[in-house]
N, C-alpha and C positions, 0 to 999 in steps of 0.2 A: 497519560505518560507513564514509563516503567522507573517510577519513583525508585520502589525499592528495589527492584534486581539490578540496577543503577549500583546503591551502595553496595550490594552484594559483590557485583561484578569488581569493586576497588579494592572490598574487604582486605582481600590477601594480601595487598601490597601495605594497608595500613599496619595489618598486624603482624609484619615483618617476616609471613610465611614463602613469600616473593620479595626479591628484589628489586629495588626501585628500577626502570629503565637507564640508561646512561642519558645523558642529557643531549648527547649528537647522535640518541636512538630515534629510528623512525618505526613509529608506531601506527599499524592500522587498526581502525574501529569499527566493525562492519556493524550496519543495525541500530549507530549511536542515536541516540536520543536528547533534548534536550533537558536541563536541569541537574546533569551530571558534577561532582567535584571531585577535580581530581586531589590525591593525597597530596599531601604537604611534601616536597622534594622531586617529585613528580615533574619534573620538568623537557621530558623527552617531547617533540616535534608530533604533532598527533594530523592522520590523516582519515578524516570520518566519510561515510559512504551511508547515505540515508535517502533513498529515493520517494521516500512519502511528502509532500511537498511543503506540509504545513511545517512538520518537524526539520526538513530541510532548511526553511526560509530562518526559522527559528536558533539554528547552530549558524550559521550564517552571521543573522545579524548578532550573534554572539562574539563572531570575531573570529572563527576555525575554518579551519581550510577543508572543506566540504562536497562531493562529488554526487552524483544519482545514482554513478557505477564504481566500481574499483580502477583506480588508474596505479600504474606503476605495478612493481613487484620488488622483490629480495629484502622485505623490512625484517626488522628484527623482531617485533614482535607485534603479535593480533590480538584483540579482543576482540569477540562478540558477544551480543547481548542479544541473548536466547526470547523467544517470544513464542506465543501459542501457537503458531504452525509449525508439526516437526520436518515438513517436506523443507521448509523456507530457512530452519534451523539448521539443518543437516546440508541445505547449501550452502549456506553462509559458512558455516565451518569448510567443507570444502575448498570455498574459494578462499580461506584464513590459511587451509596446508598449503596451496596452488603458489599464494602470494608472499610466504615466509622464507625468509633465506633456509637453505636447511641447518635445524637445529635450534632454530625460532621457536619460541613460547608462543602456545597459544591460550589464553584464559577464554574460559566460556562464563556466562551467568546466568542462572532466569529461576523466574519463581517456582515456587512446589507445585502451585498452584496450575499451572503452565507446563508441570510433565517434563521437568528439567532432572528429577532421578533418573528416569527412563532414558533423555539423551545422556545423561553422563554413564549409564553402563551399556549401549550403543556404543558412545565410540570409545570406550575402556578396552571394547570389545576387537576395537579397529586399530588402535593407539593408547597403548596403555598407559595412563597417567599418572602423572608424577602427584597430584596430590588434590584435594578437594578441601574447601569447607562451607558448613551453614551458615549463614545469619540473612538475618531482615527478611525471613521469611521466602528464602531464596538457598540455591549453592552456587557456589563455585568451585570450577576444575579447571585443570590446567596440564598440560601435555608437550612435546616436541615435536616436529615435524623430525620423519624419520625417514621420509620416502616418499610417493606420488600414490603407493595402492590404496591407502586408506581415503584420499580426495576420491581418486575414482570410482571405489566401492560405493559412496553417499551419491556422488554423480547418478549412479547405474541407477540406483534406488527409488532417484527424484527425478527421471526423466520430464523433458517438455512433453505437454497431450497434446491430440486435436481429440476434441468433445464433439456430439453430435453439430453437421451439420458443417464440418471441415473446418471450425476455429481452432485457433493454436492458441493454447496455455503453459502458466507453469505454476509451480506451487507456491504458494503466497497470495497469490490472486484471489479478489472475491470471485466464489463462483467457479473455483478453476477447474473442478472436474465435472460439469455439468454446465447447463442452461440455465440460470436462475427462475422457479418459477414463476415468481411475479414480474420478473420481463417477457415471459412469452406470453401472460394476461395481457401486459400491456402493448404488448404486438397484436395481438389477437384484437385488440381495441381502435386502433388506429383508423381516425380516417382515411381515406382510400384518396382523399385527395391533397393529402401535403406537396406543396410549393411553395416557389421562392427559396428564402433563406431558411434553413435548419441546421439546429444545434440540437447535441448530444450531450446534458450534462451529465457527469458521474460518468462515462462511457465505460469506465473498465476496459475489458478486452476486446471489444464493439459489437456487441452483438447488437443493439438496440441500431448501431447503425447503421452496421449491413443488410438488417430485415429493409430499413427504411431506402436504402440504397436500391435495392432489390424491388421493392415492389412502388415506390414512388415516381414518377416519371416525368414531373416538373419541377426538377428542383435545379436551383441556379447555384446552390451551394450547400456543403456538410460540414458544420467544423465538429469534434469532439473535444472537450474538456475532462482533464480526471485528474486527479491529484497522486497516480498512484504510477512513477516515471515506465518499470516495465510491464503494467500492464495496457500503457499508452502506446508503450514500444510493441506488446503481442498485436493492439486494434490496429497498427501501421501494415502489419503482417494481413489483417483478416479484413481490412474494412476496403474494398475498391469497388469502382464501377465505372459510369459514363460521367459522375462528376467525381471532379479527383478533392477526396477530402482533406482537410486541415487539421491540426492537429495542437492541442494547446495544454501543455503540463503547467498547471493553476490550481491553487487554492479556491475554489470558489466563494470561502469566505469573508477573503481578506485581502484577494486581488481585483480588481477589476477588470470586467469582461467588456472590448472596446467596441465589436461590433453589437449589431442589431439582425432578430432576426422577427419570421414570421410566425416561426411555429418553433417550442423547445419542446424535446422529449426526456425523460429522466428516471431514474429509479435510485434515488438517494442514499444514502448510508445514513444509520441513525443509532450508531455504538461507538463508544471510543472506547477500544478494549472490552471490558467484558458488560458496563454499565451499556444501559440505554440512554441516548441521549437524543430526543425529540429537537433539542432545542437547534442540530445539526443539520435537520432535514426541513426545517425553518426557514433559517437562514439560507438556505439557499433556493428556497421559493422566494425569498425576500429578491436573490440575485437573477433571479430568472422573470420576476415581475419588472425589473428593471433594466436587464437585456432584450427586453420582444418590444416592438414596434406597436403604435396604438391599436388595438382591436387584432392583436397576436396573441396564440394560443400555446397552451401549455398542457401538455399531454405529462400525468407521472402516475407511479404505481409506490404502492406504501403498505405495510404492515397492516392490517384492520384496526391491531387499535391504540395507533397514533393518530393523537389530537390534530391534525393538519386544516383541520376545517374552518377554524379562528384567522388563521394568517392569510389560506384563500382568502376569506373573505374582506379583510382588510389591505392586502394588496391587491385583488382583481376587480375588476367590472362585474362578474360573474364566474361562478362556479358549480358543477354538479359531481356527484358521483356517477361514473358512467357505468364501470361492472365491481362485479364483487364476487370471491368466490370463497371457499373455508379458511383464509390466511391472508389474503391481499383483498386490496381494494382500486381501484382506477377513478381519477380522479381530470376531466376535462374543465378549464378555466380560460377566461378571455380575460386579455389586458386594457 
């Protein structure tokens, strides 16, 4: 979680370089995260847009009114909370001009760390700002909406891809301007004869499911899972065939997956921000040991050198490593 560009992102208003909001202000939060406090006085109507699922459920059960997308428009004022992709950064402000009434504040935040000098003389460059400051190891800026060219110019910039192979992306996405190569390993792996029931965890923008759509020819079903809302919205765009797939925006650590299937296919995430975290790509072999049907298989691809080998073997029947090449590993197991 973005602990500190959190406080960074308040700063201004704590130390009366901003004025507090009015209290019958309606404020947008694009990017919000949980674990935020707002200043003392701070009492304006706050409307957050977080479509990562976990962070999502999380301001939720917090009690805030919470979207996957932006709804509405003409608020008085925006926040974003700036993060390491400047595609994903530079739309998010975008859509902060698009949705402000004109004349609307918009504060931006995010760490040094994170290449937040850089967006702030970008769009200095677009809309020149009323005023900036450092702390917690972060900035903040802060600007008006003056117009619609400065949205558009960021627009132009960050257009949606199609990547090899005719997928549609956008920036934010893991993987979004390319193929990942440890999913085409783990394409290149696959048995020739998956049926029945199939799932896609981690699906991203679906390539893992389209190959399997594509070259599978008995399958009774596809669902994908991903936690990540518009890259589930691009796999709705990219992933069809002769069975019509399903679609499931889930935490897969902390929600429960109801059906059952015969075979899962996956390629994990195992970073929260800029750490490694093994213990993510765990957990959700732990849910996919418990989503497949007795004597179901589980096809995933993984970094070389993450430990996965331990949990295989304490949730599965069996387990092998099937390929391996200078970066990735493929990994087949029965339930």
């Amino acid at each position: 979680m973005a602990a500190e560009p959190l406080k960074t992102l308040f700063y201004p208003f704590e130390a009366e370089a901003l004025p507090l909001p009015r209290k019958d202000a309606r404020v947008l939060f694009l990017g919000a995260e949980p674990g935020f406090r707002l200043p003392v006085g701070f009492d304006a109507a706050l409307h957050l847009v977080q479509g990562f699922r976990p962070h999502f459920r999380a301001l939720q059960a917090s009690g805030y009114t919470v979207t996957p997308r932006v709804e509405g428009s003409g608020f008085d004022m925006a926040l974003v909370l700036a993060g390491r992709h400047r595609g994903l950064n530079e739309l998010r402000i975008a859509e902060a001009l698009e949705r402000v009434a004109p004349g609307g504040l918009i504060a931006v935040a995010g760490g040094k760390d994170d290449g937040i000098d850089s967006l702030r003389k970008r769009i200095n460059a677009l809309a020149p700002l009323e005023g900036h400051l450092p702390k917690h190891h972060g900035v903040a800026f802060w600007f008006r909406r003056a117009g619609t060219e400065a949205a558009a110019t960021l627009r132009a910039g960050n257009p949606n891809l199609v990547v090899e192979g005719g997928f549609r992306t956008a920036p934010g996405m893991f993987s979004f301007d390319r193929v990942d190569a440890g999913s085409k390993l783990l394409v290149a792996n696959l048995p020739g004869d998956l049926k029945g029931n199939i799932a896609d965890f981690c699906a991203g923008w679906g390539y893992l499911a389209a190959e399997i759509l594509q070259h599978s020819r008995s399958l009774t079903a596809l669902d994908l899972y991903e936690a990540d809302f518009e890259a589930l919205e691009a796999a709705r765009l990219n992933v069809h065939g002769a069975v019509e797939p399903r679609f499931f925006w889930i935490d897969l650590l902390t929600e429960p997956v109801e059906r059952r299937y015969d075979a899962i296919v996956m390629n994990p995430p195992f970073h929260s921000g800029r750490a490694a975290e093994p213990g993510i790509g765990a957990g959700i072999i732990r849910t996919a040991s418990k989503a497949l049907k007795p004597g179901g298989r589980l096809f995933m691809v993984a970094n070389r050198q993450l430990p996965y080998e331990q949990v295989l073997s304490a949730d599965f029947a069996s387990h092998a490593e099937i390929a391996r090449d200078g970066m990735f590993k493929v990994f087949s197991a029965r339930r």
